[in-house]
N, C-alpha and C positions, 0 to 999 in steps of 0.2 A: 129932701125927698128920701123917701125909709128903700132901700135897697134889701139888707137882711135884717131878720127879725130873732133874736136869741132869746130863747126860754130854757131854762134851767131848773132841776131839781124843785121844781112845782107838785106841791101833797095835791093828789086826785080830786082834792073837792074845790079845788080852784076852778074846775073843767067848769065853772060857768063862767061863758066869754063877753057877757052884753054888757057889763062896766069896763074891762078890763082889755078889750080889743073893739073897740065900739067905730075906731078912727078909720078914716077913710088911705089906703096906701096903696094906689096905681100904680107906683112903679116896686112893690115890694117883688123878688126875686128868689130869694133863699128867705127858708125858715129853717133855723138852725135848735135843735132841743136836745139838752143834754140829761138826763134819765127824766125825760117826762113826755110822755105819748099825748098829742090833742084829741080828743074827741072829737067824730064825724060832726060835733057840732061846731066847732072851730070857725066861727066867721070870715077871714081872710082867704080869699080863694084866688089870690092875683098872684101866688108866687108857685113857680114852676121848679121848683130844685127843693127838696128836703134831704136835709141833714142830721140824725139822730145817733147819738153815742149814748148806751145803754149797758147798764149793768144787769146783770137780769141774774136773779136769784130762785133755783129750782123751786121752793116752795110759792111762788107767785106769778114762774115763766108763765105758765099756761095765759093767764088773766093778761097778763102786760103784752104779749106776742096778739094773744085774740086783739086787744084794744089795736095795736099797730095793723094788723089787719082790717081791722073796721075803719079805720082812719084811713089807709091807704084804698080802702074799699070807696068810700066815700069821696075823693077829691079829684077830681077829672083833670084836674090844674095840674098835677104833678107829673113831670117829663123825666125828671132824674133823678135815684133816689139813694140815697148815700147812707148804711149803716153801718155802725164800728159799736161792735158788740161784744161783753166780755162775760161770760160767766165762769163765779171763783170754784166753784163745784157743783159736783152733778149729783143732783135727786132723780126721782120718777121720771118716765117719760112724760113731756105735757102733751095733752091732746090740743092741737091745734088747728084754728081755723085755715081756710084757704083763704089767701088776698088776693083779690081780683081789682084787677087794673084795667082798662083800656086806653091807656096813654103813656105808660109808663116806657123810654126807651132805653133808659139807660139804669145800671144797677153796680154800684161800688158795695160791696161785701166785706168788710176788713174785722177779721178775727181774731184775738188773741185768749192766750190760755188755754191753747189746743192741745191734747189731745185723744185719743182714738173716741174713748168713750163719749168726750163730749161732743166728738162729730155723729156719732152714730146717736144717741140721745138726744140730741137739740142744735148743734149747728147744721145739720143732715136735713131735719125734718121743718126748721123752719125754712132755707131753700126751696124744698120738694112743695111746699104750700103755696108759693108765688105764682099766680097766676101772669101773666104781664102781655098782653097777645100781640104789641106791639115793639114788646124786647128786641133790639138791637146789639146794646153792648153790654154784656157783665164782667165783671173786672172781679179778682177774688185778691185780698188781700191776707197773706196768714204770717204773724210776725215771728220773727226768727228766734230771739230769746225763745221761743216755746216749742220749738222745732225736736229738741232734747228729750219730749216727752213720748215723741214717740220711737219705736223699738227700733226703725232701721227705715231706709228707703222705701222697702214695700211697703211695710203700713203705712207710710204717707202717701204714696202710689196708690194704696188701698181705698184709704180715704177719701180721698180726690172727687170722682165720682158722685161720690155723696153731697158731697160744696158745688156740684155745679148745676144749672137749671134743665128741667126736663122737657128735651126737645121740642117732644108732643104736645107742647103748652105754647111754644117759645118758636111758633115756625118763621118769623121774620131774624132770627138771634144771628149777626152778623161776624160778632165776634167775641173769644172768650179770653181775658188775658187774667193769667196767674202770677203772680209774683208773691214770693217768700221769700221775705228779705226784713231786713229789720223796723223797727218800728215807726209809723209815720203818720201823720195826721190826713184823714181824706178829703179831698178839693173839688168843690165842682169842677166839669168837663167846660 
């Protein structure tokens, strides 16, 4: 019985799923993806936890955030959702869509390669886009090797703010835990 389901570094035009996930998996739980976003067309709708580590590259963030949006748009199934996101340098601001969720309760965020500019550029603006109306817990993760980049307490004090989810989206959000600390791989709740 298929429990989690790991998809890796898959080229976009795989995104047709009727050979390739055709099977039937009732007790599937976690869908774990490591730089490859599913399409709202994604067959599999029995697993409730996503898990996506992303590398996400300025010239294409816009394009790969929208698809995660659309995906996370599209899946009612999803209760947890766990992203560990890294981007090597910052381009343009991407315009981004909003993900809208109605189930989603829980949100792991774990960032590394921070700082200031990329929180104000792209780690800032894809939080501020999550809609989740059913948000309960988000958990911010920022790893400490990358802690250096920025200029002193305040700017990370500064930044703060930016990484967290906007209230007025988020009225059920129960609680918010930070941790900067070193580096860690993130676990369903």
């Amino acid at each position: 019985r298929l429990h989690d389901l790991r998809l890796a570094d898959i080229l976009s035009s795989t995104n047709n799923y009727v050979n390739f996930c055709s099977w039937d998996v009732p007790n599937l739980q976690v869908l774990n993806c490591t730089n490859h976003i599913p399409s709202p067309s994604f067959p599999i709708t029995t697993f409730t936890t996503f898990m996506l580590q992303l590398l996400l590259f300025p010239n294409n963030a816009a394009l790969q955030i929208n698809n995660l949006a659309s995906f996370l748009s599209s899946k009612p199934n999803i209760l947890e959702f766990l992203l560990k996101l890294e981007i090597p340098y910052v381009g343009e601001t991407p315009v981004i869509s909003t993900a809208v969720s109605s189930s989603i309760k829980s949100i792991a965020f774990n960032i590394s390669g921070v700082d200031a500019e990329k929180v104000r550029k792209f780690y800032g603006p894809i939080v501020k886009s999550w809609r989740a109306s059913k948000l309960e817990v988000f958990q911010l993760y920022i790893d400490a090797p990358e802690l250096g980049t920025f200029s002193g307490v305040e700017e990370l004090s500064s930044a703060l703010p930016l990484l967290l989810p906007d209230r007025s989206h988020h009225s059920l959000l129960k609680a918010v835990l930070i941790d900067i600390g070193i580096s860690r791989t993130i676990e369903p709740l």
